[in-house]
ZAMARGU-4260 file (C-alpha; in steps of 0.2 Angstrom, whole numbers, plus 5000, padded with zeros to 4 digits):
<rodrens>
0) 5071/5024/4903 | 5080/5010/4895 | 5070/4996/4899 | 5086/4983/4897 | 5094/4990/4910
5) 5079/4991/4922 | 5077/4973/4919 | 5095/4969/4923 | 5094/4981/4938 | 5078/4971/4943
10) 5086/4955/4941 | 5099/4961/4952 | 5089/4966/4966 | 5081/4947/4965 | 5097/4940/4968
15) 5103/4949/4981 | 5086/4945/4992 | 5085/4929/4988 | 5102/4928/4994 | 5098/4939/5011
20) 5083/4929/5014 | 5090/4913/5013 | 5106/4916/5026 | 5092/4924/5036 | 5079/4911/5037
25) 5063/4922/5028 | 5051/4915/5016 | 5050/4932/5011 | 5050/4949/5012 | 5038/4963/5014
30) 5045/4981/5008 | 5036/4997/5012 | 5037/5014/5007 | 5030/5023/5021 | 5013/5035/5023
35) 5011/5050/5024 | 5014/5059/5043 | 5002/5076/5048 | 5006/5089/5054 | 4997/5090/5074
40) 4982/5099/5075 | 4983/5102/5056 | 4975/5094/5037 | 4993/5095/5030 | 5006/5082/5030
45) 5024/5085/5031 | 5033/5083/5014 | 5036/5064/5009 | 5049/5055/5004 | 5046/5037/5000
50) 5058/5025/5010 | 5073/5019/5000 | 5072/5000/5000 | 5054/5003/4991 | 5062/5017/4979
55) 5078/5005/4972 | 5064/4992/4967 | 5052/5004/4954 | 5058/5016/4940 | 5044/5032/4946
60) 5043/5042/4961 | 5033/5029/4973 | 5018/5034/4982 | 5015/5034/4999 | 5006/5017/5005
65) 5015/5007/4992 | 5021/4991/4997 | 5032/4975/4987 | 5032/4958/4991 | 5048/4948/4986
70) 5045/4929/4987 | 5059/4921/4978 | 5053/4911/4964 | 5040/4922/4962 | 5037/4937/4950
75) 5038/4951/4964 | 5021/4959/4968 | 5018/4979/4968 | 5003/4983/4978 | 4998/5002/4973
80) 4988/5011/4984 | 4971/5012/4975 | 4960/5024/4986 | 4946/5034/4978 | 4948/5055/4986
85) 4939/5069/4981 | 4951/5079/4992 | 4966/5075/4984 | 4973/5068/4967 | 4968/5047/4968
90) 4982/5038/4960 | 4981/5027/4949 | 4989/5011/4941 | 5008/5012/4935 | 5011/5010/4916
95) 5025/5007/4906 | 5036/4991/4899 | 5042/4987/4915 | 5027/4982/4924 | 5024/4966/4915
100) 5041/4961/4924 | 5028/4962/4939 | 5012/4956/4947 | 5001/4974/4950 | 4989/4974/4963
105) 4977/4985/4968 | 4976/4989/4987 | 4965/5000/4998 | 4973/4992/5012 | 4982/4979/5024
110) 4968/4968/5023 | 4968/4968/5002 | 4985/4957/5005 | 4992/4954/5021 | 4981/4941/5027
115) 4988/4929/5014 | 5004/4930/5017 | 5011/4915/5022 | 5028/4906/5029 | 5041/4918/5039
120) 5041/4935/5035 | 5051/4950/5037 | 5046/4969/5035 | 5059/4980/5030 | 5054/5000/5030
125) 5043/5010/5041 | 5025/5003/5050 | 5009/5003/5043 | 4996/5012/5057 | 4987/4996/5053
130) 5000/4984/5055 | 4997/4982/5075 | 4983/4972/5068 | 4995/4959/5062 | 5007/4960/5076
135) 5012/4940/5074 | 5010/4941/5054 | 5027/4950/5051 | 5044/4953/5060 | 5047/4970/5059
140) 5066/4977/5051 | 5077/4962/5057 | 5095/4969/5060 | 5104/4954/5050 | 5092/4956/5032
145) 5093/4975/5035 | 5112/4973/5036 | 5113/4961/5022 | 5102/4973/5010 | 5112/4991/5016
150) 5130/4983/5011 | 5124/4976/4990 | 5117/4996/4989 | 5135/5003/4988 | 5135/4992/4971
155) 5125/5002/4958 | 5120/4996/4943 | 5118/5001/4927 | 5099/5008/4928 | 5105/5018/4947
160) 5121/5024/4937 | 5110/5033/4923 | 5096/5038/4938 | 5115/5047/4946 | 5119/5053/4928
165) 5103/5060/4926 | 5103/5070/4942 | 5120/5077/4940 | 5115/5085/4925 | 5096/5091/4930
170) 5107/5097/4945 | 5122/5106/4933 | 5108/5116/4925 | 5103/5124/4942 | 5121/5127/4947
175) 5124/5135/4930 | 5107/5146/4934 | 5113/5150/4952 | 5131/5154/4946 | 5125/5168/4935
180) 5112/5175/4947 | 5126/5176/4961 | 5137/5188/4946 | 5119/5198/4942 | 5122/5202/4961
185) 5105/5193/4967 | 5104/5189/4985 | 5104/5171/4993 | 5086/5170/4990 | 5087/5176/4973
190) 5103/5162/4968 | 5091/5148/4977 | 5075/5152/4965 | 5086/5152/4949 | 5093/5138/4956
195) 5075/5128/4959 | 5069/5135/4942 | 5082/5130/4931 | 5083/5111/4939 | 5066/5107/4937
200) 5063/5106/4956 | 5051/5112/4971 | 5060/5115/4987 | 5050/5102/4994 | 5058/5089/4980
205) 5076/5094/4983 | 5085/5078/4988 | 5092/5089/5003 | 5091/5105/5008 | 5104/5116/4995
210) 5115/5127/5003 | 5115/5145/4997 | 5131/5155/5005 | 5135/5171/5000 | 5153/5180/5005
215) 5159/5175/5025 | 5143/5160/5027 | 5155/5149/5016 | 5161/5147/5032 | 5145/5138/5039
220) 5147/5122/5033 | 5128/5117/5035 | 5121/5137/5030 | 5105/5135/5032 | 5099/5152/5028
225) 5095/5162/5013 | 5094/5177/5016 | 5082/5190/5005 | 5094/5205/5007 | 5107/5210/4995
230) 5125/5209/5003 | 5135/5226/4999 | 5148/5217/4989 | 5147/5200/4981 | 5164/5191/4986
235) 5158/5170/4985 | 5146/5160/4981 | 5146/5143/4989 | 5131/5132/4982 | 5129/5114/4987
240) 5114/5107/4978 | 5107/5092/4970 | 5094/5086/4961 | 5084/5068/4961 | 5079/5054/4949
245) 5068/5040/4953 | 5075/5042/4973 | 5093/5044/4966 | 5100/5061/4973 | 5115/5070/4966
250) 5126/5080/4979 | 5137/5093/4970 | 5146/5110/4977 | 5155/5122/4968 | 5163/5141/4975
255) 5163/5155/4962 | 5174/5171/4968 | 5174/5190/4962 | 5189/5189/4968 | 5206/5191/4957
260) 5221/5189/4969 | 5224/5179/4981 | 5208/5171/4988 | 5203/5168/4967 | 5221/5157/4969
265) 5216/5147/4982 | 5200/5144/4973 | 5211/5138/4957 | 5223/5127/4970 | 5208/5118/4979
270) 5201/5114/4962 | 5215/5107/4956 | 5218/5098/4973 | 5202/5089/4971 | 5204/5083/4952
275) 5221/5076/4959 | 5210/5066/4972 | 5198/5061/4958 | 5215/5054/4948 | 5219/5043/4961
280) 5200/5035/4962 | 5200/5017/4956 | 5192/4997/4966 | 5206/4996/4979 | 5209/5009/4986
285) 5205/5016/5005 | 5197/5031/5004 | 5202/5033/5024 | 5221/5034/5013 | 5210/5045/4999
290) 5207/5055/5015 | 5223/5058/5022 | 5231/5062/5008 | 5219/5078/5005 | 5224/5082/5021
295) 5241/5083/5017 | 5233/5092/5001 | 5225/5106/5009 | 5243/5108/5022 | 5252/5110/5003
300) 5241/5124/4999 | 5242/5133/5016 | 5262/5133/5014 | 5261/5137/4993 | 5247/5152/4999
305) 5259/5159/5014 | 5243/5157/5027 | 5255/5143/5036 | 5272/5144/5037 | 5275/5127/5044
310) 5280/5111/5034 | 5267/5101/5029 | 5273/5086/5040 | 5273/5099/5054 | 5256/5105/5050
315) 5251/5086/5051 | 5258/5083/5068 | 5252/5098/5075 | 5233/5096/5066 | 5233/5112/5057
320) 5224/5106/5041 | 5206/5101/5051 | 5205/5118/5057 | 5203/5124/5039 | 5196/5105/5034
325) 5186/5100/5046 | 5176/5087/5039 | 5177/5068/5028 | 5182/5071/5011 | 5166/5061/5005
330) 5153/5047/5005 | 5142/5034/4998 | 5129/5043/4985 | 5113/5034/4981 | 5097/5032/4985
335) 5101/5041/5002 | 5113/5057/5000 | 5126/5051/5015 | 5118/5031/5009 | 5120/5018/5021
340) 5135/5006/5024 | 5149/5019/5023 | 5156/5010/5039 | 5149/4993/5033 | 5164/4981/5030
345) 5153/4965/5028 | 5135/4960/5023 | 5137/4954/5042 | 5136/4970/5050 | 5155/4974/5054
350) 5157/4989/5058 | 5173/5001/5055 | 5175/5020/5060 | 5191/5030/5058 | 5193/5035/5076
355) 5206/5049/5069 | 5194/5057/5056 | 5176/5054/5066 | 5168/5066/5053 | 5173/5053/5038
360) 5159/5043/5034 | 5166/5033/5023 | 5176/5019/5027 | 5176/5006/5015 | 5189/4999/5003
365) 5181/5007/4985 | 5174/4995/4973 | 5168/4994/4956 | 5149/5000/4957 | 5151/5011/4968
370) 5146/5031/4967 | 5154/5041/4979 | 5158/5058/4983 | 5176/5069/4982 | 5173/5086/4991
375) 5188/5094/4998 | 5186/5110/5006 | 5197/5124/5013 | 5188/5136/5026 | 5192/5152/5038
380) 5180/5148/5053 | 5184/5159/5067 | 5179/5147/5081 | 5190/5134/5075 | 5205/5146/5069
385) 5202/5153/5088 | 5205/5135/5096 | 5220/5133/5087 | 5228/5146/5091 | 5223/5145/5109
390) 5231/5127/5108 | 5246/5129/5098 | 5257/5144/5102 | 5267/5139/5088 | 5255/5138/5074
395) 5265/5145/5058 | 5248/5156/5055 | 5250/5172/5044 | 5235/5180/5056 | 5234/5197/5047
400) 5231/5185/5031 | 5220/5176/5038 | 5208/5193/5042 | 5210/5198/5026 | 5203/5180/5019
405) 5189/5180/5032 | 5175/5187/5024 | 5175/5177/5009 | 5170/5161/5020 | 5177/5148/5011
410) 5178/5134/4998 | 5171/5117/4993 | 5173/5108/4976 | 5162/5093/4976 | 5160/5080/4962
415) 5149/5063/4961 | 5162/5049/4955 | 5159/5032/4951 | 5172/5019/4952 | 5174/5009/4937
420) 5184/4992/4934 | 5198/5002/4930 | 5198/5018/4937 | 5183/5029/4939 | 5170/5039/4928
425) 5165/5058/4936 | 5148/5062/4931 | 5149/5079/4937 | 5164/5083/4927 | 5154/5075/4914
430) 5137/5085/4918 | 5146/5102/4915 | 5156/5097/4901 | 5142/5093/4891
</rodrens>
């Protein structure tokens, strides 16, 4: 870790509380990461993932019953969770060069720290089961600080950059591993361990659930499956798979074909689609415009492929692209895979949807700072295909085409971006070039 950049990042994070706090009326500010939730009826708890306020303020994977207290003028305070178990590992206190940057404390529980607490305070993250005890001590997740604190997350800096950097390329290692399982012939299963193996993960760690589709569930956009048997021919893989780093999730999808003719050119043409998309990335511009115009991208490759015959402005009119595209060309990354704010216009809370595109989740004019995601796709999914053509006698579709391109599912290139002062820097691209 460079400890410069944490600092900086940290300083960062200071300001834009103190900034939240003080248009919001709060003393300070409470941030918790969560505890640990059991299974019913059961000595196992459900998988933890520490809430993401907590995570942006601490360079490690935080534990569960960690809490920070931000008090402007202050050093902020890290209250570890220092419970003695024989049952499980008991952790212990965080080290490194950051932590004189803070004010450790060790805490068993509420009562270690809560009690002294005073002025107005706010608590941002999930409840304590001991909190009820305090019922008057805290306001619990006020809408105005909460809105305040999702809009600065679309602005990384340079320590959340290099946590996003460092994901794309522990997550490049595993789609490199699941690439050449899917050409050893391996099943879904099979592509998904190498995957796990060679990015350094445990199912349980992933930053989302990777998607392992083989031959027609390309189609799927959300496959969930992963199937142990061996399909008779290998026609596509679609894998879309991350990795984390401190909290920071990478979201990145490629398609690998066996193919050689036609479906292998729409591959190439989606491809090159996307890297034009990437081209046109830089602070100003909408990414509901980034949108449209891929739109208009995937209409091009229907026409240049013969699967529609109509024009692309006619396609347009008659919404022919969604039913091979169905969904937003991309979102915020972060600290949450679809992060917060996508819709978020102020640190007021305004709210802006595209009532056109309702699967586009983001919204917001692009910045420098922020990481986002480019993933154009190009699909054959029967009940979609099926409405069309229900709704539109006149649809231009080459239907025997069409059947042929069926079972190989589909296509999604996906890339992690960031927008820079003057255009953008793909760390992706960057991951498998190195």
């Amino acid at each position: 870790m460079n400890t410069q950049h944490y600092s900086r990042h940290l300083a960062t994070l200071m300001e834009r509380y103190e900034r939240a706090l003080a248009a919001t009326g709060y003393d300070q500010v409470v941030i918790s990461a969560g505890s640990l939730v059991m299974v019913a009826e059961d000595d196992r708890a459900y998988p933890y993932t520490p809430r993401a306020y907590a995570q942006q303020w601490l360079p490690y994977d935080v534990l569960p019953d960690t809490f920070i207290v931000f008090k402007p003028g202050d050093k902020p305070r890290l209250l570890w969770p220092a419970r003695q178990d024989f049952w499980h590992i008991s952790p212990t206190e965080p080290s490194g060069d950051w932590t004189g940057m803070w004010r450790l404390q060790p805490a068993e529980s509420l009562d270690d720290w809560l009690p002294s607490l005073t002025g107005r305070t706010a608590w941002v993250g999930p409840e304590h089961p001991a909190l009820s005890q305090y019922a008057n001590a805290v306001e619990l997740d006020p809408a105005t600080l909460r809105s305040a604190l999702a809009y600065d997350r679309a602005f990384k800096t340079e320590f959340e950059v290099e946590c996003l950097a460092e994901a794309n390329r522990r997550a490049v290692r595993g789609h490199r591993a699941a690439r050449d399982a899917f050409f050893a012939g391996q099943s879904e299963a099979g592509v998904y361990r190498d995957y796990l193996a060679a990015s350094g993960q445990l199912e349980s760690t992933e930053p989302y659930s990777g998607i392992i589709a083989l031959n027609a569930s390309a189609a799927t956009l959300h496959y969930e499956r992963r199937s142990f048997d061996v399909p008779a021919q290998h026609r596509t893989l679609l894998i879309d798979a991350g990795a984390k780093v401190n909290g920071y999730a990478s979201d990145i999808t490629r398609t690998h074909t066996t193919d050689t003719g036609h479906f292998a050119a729409l591959l190439a043409g989606v491809d090159a689609l996307q890297q034009d998309i990437n081209a046109a990335i830089k602070p100003g511009v909408k990414m509901t415009d980034l949108h449209r115009k891929t739109q208009a991208g995937v209409a091009q490759l229907l026409l240049d492929h013969k699967i529609c015959n109509l024009s692309v402005e006619e396609q347009l009119s008659k919404k022919v692209p969604q039913a091979f595209y169905p969904h937003g060309l991309g979102h915020l990354l972060g600290l949450h895979v679809h992060d917060v704010a996508g819709h978020q216009q102020t640190p007021e809370g305004e709210v802006r949807n595209d009532p056109e595109n309702p699967f586009l989740r983001l919204t917001r004019t692009l910045e420098e700072g922020m990481v986002i995601t480019i993933e154009p796709g190009l699909y054959f999914i029967p009940m979609l295909l099926n409405k069309l053509i229900a709704a539109e006698p006149q649809h231009g579709l080459d239907l025997e085409l069409i059947e042929q391109l069926k079972p190989y599912g589909g296509i999604r290139i996906e890339d992690n971006v960031l927008v820079t002062a003057t255009g953008h820097r793909n760390l992706t691209r960057e991951a498998f070039g190195a």
